[in-house]
C-alpha positions in Angstrom: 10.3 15.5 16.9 8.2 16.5 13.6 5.2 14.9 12.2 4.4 15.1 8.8 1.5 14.3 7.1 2.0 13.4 3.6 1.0 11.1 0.4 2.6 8.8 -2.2 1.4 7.9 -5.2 2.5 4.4 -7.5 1.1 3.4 -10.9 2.0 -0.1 -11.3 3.6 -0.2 -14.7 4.4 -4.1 -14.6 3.5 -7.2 -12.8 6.9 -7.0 -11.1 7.6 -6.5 -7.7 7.6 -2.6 -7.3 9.1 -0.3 -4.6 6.0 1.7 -3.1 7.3 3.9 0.2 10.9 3.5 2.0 10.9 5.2 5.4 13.9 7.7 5.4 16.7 7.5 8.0 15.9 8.5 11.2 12.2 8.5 10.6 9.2 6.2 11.4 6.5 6.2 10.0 2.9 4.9 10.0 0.7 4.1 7.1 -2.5 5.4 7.8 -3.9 3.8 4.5 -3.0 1.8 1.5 -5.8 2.9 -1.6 -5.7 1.0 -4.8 -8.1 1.4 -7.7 -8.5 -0.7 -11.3 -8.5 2.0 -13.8 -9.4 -1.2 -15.9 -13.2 -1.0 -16.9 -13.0 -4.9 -18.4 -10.8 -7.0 -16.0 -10.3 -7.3 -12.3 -6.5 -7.2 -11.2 -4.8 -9.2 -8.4 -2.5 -7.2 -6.4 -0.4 -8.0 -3.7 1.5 -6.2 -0.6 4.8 -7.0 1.5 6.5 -4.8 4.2 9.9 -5.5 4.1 12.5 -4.8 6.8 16.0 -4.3 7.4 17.1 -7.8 7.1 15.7 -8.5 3.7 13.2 -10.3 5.5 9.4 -10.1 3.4 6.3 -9.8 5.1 3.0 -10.4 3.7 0.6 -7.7 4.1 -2.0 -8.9 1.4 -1.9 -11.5 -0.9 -3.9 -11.7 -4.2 -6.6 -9.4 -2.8 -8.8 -8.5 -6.1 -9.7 -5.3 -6.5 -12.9 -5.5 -8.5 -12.9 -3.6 -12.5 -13.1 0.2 -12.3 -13.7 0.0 -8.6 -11.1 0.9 -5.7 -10.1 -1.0 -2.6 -9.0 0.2 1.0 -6.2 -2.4 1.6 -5.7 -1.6 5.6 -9.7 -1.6 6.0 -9.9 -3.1 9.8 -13.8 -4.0 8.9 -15.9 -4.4 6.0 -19.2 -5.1 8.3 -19.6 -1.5 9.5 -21.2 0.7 7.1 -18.5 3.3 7.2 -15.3 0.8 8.0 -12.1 2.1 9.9 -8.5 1.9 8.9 -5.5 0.4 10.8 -2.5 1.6 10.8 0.8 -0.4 10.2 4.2 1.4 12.2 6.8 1.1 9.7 10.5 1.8 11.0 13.9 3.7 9.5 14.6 2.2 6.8 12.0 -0.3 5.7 10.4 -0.9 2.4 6.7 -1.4 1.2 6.6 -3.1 -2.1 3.7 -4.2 -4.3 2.8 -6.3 -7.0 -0.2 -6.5 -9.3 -1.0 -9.0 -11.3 -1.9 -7.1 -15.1 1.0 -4.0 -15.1 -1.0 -0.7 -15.9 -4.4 -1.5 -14.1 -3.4 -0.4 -10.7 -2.9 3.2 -9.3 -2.2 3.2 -5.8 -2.1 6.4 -2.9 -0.9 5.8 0.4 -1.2 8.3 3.3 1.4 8.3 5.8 2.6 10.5 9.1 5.9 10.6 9.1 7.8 11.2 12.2 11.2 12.5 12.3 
């Protein structure tokens, strides 16, 4: 068994539901975090986050959570009422999908940091 720590990266181009990560075969993986940030420096943007499984079946991870103009958001932040807030993790399996939508295409650039394990 290998772990892997590694990063993707999305710019979301449109306001259309947009492939993030898919776990490769024979790999599970957990998303350690989920950074977006508003390059726009006049409008706040909208975006939200589904894990979706093997079935087809859509899970809602965030929903419309604004991320503020020019300003970034931690989207698996477990508490904003520490000064220095912790993460948590989500275990995705083989296979599954994490998509994302924002609401203006082009504000939103996005990094996630996963350990894969194979």
């Amino acid at each position: 068994m290998a772990n892997a720590f590694v990063n993707y990266k999305a710019i979301l181009t449109t306001s259309e539901l947009t492939t993030l990560y898919t776990v490769g075969s024979e790999t599970t993986a957990i998303v350690k975090s989920i950074r977006v940030s508003n390059i726009d420096e006049e409008n706040s943007c909208k975006i939200s986050v589904y894990l979706v499984d093997t079935n087809s079946v859509s899970y809602t991870l965030e929903q419309n959570r604004n991320v503020q103009k020019g300003a970034s958001e931690e989207l698996l932040r477990a508490d904003s009422h520490t000064p220095v807030p912790s993460t948590s993790p989500i275990v995705f399996k083989e296979s599954e999908v994490l998509k994302g939508q924002a609401e203006n295409g082009g504000d939103l650039h996005g990094i996630l940091s996963v350990m894969e394990i194979t």
